[in-house]
C-alpha positions as CSV (number, residue, x, y, z in Angstrom):
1,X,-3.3,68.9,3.8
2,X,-5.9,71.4,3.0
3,X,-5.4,73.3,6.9
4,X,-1.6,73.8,5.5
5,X,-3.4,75.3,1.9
6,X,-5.4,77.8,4.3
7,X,-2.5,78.7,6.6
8,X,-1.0,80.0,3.4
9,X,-3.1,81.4,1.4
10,X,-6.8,82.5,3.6
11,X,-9.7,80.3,4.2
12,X,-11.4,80.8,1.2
13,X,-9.1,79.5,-1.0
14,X,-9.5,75.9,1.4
15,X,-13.1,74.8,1.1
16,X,-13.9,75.4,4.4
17,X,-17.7,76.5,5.1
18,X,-16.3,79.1,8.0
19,X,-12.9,79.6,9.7
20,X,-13.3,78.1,13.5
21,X,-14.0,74.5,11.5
22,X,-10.8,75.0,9.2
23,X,-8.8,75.9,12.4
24,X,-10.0,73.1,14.4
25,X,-9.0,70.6,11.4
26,X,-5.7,72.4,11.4
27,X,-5.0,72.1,14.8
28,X,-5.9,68.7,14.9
29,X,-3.4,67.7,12.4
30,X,-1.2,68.3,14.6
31,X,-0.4,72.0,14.7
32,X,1.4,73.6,17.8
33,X,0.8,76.6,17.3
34,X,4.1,77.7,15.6
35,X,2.7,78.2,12.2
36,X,1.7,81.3,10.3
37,X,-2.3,80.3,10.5
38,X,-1.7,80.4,14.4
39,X,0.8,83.4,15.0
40,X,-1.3,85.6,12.5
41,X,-3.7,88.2,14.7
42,X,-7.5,87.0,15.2
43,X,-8.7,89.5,13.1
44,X,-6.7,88.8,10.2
45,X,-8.2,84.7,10.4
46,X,-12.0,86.5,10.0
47,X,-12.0,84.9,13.8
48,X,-13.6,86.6,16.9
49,X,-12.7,85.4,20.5
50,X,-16.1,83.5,21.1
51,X,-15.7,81.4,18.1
52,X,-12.0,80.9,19.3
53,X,-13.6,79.9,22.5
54,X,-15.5,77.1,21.1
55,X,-12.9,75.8,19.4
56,X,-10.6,75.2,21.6
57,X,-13.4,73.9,24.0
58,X,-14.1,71.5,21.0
59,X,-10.5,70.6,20.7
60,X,-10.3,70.1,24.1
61,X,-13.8,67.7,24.4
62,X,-11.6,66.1,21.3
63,X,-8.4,65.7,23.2
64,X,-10.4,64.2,26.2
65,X,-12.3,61.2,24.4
66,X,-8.8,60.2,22.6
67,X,-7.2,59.5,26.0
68,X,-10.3,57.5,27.0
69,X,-9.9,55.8,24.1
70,X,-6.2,55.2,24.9
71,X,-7.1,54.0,28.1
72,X,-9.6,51.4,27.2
73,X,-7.6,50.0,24.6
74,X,-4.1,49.8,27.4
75,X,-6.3,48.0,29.6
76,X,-7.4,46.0,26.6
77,X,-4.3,45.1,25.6
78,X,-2.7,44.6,29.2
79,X,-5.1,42.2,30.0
80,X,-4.9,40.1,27.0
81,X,-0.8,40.1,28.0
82,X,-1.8,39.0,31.2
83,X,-3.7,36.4,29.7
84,X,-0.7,35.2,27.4
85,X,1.4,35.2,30.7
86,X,-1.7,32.6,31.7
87,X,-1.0,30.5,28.8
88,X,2.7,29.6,30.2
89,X,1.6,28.8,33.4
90,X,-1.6,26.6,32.2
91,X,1.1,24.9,30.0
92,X,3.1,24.3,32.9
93,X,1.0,23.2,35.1
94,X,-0.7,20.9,32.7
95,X,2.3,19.4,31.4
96,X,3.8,18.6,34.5
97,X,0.9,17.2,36.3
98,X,0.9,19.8,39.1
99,X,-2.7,20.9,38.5
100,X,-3.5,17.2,39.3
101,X,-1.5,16.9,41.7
102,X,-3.0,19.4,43.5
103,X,-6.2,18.9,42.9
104,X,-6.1,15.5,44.3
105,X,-4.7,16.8,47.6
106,X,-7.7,17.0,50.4
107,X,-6.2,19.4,52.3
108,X,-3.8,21.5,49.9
109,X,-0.1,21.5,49.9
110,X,3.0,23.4,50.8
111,X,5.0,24.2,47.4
112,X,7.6,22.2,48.7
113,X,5.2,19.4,48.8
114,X,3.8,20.1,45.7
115,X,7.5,19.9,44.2
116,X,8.4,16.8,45.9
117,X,5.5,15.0,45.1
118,X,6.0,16.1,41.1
119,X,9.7,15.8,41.1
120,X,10.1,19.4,40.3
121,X,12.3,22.0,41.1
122,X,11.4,23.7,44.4
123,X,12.0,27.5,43.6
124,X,10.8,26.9,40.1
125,X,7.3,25.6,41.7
126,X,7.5,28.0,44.7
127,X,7.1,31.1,42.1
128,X,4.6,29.7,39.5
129,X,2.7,28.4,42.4
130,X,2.0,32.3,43.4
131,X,1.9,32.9,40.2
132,X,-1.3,31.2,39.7
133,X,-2.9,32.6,43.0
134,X,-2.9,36.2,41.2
135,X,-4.0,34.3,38.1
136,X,-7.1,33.1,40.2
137,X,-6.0,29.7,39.2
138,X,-5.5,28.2,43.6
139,X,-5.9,29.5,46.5
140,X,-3.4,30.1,49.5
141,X,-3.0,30.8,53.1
142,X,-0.7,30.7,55.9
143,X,-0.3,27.5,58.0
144,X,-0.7,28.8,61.5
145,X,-0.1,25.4,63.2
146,X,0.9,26.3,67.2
147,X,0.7,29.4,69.5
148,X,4.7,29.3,70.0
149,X,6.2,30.0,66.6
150,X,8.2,26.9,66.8
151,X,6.6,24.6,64.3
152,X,8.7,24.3,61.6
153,X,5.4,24.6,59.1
154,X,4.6,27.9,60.4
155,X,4.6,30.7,58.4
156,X,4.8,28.6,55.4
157,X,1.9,28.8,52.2
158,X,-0.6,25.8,51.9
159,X,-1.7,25.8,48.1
160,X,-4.9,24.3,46.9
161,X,-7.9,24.1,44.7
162,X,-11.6,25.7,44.6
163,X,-14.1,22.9,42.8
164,X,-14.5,25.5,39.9
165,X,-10.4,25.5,39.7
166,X,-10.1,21.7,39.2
167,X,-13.0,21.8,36.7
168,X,-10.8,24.1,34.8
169,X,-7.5,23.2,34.7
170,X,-7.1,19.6,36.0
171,X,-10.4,17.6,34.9
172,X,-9.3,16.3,32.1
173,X,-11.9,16.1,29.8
174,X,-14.6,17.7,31.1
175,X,-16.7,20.4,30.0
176,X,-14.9,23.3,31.1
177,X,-11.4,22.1,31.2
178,X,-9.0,24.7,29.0
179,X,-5.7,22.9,28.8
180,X,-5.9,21.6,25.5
181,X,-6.4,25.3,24.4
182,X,-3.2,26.3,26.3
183,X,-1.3,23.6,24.7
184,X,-2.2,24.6,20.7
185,X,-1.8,28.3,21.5
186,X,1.4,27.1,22.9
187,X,2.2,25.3,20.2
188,X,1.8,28.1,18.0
189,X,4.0,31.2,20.0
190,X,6.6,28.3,20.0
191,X,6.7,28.3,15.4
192,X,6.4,32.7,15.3
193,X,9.6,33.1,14.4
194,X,9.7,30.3,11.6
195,X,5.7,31.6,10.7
196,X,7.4,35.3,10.3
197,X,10.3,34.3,8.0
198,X,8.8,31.6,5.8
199,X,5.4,33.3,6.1
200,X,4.6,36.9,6.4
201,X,8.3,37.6,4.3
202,X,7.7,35.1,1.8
203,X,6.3,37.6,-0.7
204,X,5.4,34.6,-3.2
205,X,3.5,32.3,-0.6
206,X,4.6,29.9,2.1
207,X,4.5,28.8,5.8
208,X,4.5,25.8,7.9
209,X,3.4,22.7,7.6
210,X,0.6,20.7,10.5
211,X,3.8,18.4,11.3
212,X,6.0,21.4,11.6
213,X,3.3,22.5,14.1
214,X,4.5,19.6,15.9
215,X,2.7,17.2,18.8
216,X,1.3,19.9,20.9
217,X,-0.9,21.0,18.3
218,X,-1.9,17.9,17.7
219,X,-2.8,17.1,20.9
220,X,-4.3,20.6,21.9
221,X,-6.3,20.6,19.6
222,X,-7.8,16.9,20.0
223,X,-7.7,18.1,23.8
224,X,-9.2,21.8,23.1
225,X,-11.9,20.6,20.8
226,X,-12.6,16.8,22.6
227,X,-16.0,17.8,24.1
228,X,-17.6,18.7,21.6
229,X,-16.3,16.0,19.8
230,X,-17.2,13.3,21.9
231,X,-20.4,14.8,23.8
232,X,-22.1,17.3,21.3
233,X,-21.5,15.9,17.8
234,X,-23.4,12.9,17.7
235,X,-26.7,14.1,19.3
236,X,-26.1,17.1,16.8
237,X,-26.1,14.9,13.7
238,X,-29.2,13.3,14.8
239,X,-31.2,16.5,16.0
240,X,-30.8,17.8,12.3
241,X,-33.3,16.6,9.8
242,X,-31.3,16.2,7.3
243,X,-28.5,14.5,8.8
244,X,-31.2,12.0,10.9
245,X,-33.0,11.4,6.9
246,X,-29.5,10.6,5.7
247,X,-28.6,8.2,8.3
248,X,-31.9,6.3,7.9
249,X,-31.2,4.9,5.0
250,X,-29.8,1.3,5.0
251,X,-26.5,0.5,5.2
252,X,-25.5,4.4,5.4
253,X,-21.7,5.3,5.0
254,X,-20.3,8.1,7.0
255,X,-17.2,10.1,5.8
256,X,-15.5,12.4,8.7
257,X,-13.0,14.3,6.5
258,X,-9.6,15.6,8.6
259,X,-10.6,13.4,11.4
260,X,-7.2,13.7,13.5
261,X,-6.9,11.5,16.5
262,X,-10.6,10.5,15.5
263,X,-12.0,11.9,18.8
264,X,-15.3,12.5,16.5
265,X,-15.1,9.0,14.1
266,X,-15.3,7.2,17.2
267,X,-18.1,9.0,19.3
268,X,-19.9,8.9,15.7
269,X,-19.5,5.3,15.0
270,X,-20.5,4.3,18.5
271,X,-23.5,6.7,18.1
272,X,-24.1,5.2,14.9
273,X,-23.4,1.4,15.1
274,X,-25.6,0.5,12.0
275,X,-23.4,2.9,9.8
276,X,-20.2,2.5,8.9
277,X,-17.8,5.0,9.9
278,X,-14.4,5.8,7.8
279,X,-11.9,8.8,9.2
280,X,-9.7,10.4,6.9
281,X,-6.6,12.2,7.6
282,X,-3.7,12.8,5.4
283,X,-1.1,13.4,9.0
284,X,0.5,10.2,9.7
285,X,0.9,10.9,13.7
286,X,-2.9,11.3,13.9
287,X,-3.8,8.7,12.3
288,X,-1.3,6.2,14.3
289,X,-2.8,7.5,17.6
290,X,-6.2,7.5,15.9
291,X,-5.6,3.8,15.2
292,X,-4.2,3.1,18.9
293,X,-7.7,4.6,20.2
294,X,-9.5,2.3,18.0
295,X,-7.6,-1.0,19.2
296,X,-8.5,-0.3,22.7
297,X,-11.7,-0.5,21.7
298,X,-12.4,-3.5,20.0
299,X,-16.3,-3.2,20.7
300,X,-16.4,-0.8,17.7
301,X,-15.9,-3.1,14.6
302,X,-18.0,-0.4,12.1
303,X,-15.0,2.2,12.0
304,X,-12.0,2.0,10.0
305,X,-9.0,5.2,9.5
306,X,-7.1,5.4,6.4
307,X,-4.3,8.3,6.2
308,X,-4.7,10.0,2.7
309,X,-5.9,13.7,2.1
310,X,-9.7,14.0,0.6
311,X,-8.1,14.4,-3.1
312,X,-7.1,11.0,-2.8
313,X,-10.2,9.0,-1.3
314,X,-9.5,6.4,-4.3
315,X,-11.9,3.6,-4.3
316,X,-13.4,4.5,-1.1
317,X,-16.0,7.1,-3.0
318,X,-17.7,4.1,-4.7
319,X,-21.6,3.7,-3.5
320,X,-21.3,7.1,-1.9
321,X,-21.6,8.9,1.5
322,X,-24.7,9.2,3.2
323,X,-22.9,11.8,5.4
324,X,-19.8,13.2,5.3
325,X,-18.5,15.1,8.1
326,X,-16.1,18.3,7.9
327,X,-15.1,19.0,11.1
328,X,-13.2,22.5,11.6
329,X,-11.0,21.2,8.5
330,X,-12.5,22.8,5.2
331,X,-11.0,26.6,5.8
332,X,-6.9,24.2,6.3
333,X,-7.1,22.1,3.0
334,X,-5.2,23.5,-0.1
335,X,-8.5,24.6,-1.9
336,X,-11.7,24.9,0.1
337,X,-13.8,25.2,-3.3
338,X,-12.1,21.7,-5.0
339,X,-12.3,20.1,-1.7
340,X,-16.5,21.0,-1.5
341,X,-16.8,20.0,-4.6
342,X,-15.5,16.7,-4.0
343,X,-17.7,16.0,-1.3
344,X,-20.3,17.3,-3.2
345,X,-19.4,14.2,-5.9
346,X,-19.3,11.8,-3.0
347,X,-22.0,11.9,-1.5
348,X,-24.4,9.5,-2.2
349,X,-27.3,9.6,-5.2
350,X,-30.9,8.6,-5.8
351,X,-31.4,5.8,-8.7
352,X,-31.6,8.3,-11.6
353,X,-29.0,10.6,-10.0
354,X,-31.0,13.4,-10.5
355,X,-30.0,14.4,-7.1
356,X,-28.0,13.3,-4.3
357,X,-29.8,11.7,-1.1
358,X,-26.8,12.3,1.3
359,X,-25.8,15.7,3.3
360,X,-22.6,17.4,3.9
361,X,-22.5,18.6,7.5
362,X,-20.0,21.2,7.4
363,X,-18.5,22.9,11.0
364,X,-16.5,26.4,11.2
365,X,-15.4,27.9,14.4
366,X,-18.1,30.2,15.5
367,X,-17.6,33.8,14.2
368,X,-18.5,37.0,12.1
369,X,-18.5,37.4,8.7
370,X,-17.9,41.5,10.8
371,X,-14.5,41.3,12.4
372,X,-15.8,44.2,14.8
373,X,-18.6,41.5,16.2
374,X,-16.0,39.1,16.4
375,X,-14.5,41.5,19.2
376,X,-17.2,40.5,21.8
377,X,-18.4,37.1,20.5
378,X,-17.1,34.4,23.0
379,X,-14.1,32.3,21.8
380,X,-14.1,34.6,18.0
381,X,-11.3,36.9,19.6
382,X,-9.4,34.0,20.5
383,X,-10.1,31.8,17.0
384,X,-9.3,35.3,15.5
385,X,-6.2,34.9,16.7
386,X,-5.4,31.2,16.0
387,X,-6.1,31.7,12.5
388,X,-2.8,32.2,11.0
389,X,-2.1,28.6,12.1
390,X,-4.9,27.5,9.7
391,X,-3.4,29.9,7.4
392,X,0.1,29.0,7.2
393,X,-0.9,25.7,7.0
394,X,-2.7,25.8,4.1
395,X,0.0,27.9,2.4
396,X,2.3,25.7,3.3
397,X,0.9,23.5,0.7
398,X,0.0,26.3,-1.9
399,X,-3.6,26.9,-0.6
400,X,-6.0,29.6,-0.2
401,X,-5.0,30.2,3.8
402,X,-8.3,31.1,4.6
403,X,-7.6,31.1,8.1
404,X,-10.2,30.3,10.8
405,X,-12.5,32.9,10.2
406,X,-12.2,32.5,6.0
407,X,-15.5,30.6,5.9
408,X,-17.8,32.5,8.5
409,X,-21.9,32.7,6.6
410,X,-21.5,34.5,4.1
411,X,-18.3,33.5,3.3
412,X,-19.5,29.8,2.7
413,X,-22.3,30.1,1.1
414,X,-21.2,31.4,-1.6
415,X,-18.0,28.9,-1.8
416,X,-21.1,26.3,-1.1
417,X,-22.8,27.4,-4.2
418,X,-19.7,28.1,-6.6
419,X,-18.6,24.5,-5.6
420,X,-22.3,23.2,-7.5
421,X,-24.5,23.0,-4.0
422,X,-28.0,23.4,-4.8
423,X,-28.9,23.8,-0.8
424,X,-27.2,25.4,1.8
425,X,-28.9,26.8,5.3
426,X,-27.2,27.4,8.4
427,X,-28.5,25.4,11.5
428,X,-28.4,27.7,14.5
429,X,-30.5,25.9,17.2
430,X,-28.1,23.1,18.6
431,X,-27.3,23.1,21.6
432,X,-23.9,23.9,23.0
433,X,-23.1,25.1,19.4
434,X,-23.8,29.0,19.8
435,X,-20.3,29.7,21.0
436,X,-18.5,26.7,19.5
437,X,-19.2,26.6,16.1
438,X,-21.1,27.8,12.7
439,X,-22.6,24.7,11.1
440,X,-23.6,24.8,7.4
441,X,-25.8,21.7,5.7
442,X,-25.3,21.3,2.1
443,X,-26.6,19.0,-0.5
């Protein structure tokens, strides 16, 4: 308030080094020009019409780069809307099979077609189906199929396709399919309202729990995060020295701690097929469709799933882990620094147990420990946003909620080294990892 102290009473009383800078600070404060500092003659400021002059061309250089600024943020903003308006028709589409369909038809499709080939509402497909065209999701043109006008396909849209389309929306499974991630964010705009009453107005801690989350979580997450799972953690392990000195040792034991549908126990344990595997996961529904994944795969006899949360391993800590595995899981549990100190006790020691021989191979989503980075880092903005599912989850149960981005570098290493860890680094040099994940190793 000190431009309203030199309105009042002159410039020297308001600390100001000369008068234009105390009238450009008043001004920009919001002045228009009504008050006494602005009715009062020039002379009577101690201001001359040149230094007037380049204030007000100052003010008006100001004026200018807030409006750009306005801009790029609307744009910002608008496009991230746009991009939530994507979500619902990936969702959609994905759940109703009418990416597949489509992408399984050589030649594309009429919406009509497309609807009576999914058993789906015509108008309902005819307007998500040009939807997705300005969403870049298909392509579309006119069937033109006679000179006369007469066919009764005239005039009418085909739908269909590019290679680059099907990759992303309707290859399940592959490496740039996004459905999964459409599902979990999904998931999560469906519990706001719940999160924002038993959350963000519980003054004295709360939220949801992961079943209140419900099945699409479940799934889009397994879904969202089943590449890297199933492709890029097992040739990770190996390519670290520490985890490929763990695993050497006879009969080694690996622990994946909040395995889920055990997308990564399994690709581990066939990987692996000298260790033996256990996936733990305190959620009942993963764990049953964990278990139905296994059965179809009787070829893996060195994995086994038990549903119980770390605190409660029980007599599976005796003889240690050679490796334990944490998994995008540590930053969700009730207390991060009990949990690492856990898996600090269980993993597995030298004779004297002087020191332990095993590693912890801990995984966070990729991010900054500076939220401004995180604004251009692929994937943070997104996992930025996604975070108050890890938190309200965890406060659900009385935990931390450190959210997604609650353990970036700096952040876990010094939970790493309160918890009793002796060595911590950060491996940055795996491939397919520099966007996906941070990845601590700790002993």
């Amino acid at each position: 308030q000190r431009h309203v102290c030199w309105s009042v009473q002159g410039v020297r009383h308001g600390g100001f080094a000369d008068a234009p800078s105390a009238l450009s600070l008043h001004r920009s404060c919001g002045c228009r020009g009504c008050c006494r500092l602005c009715l009062a003659p020039m002379s009577s400021r101690g201001l001359s019409s040149s230094s007037v002059s380049a204030s007000d061309e100052h003010l008006q250089q100001q004026k200018q780069q807030q409006q750009r600024e306005v801009s790029e943020l609307t744009t910002r903003v608008v496009n991230d809307l746009s991009g939530a308006v994507a979500v619902q028709l990936m969702y959609i589409g994905d759940r109703l099979g009418l990416f597949k369909v489509l992408a399984e038809a050589l030649v594309g499709m009429t919406s009509a077609e497309l609807a009576n080939k999914a058993d789906c509402n015509l108008r309902y497909v005819e307007t998500w189906c040009q939807a997705c065209v300005s969403h870049s999701f298909m392509e579309t043109e006119v069937v033109v199929t006679s000179g006369t006008g007469t066919n009764l396909e005239d005039g009418k849209r085909r739908y269909w396709m590019t290679f680059a389309q099907q990759q992303v929306l309707a290859v399940e499974g592959g490496r740039s399919f996004q459905c999964g991630a459409a599902q979990y964010i999904s998931a999560s705009a469906q519990v706001t309202p719940a999160m924002i009453e038993r959350g963000f107005r519980c003054l004295h801690g709360g939220g949801l729990s992961w079943e209140e989350l419900g099945q699409d979580a479940r799934e889009g997450v397994a879904r969202m995060n089943g590449v890297t799972l199933r492709d890029l953690l097992p040739s990770w392990i190996g390519s670290m020295p520490e985890g490929a000195r763990a695993l050497s040792n006879s009969g080694a034991r690996i622990l994946d701690v909040g395995c889920g549908f055990g997308l990564s126990t399994l690709a581990v344990a066939a990987a692996f097929p000298d260790a033996s595997v256990v996936g733990l996961d305190p959620d009942s529904a993963s764990i049953s469709g964990a278990r139905e994944e296994l059965a179809r795969r009787p070829s893996l006899g060195n994995v086994r799933f038990e549903e119980r949360g770390l605190e409660d391993i029980g007599e599976l800590m005796k003889g240690g882990f050679d490796v334990i595995l944490a998994y995008d899981c540590i930053h969700d549990l009730p207390d991060p620094f009990k949990s690492l100190e856990l898996c600090r006790r269980l993993l597995r020691r030298d004779a004297s147990a002087a020191s332990s021989v095993g590693v912890l191979l801990w995984f966070e989503p990729h991010g900054s420990d500076d939220p401004y980075q995180n604004r251009e880092i692929m994937g943070a903005r997104m996992v930025a946003g996604i975070a108050l599912n890890c938190v309200t989850t965890s406060m659900a149960t009385g935990g931390a909620g450190l959210g997604a981005h609650g353990c970036t570098p700096a952040k876990a290493e010094a939970l790493a080294r309160s918890a009793g860890f002796q060595y911590f680094r950060q491996e940055q040099n795996l491939k397919g990892a520099q966007y996906r994940n941070n990845v601590y190793i700790l002993h």
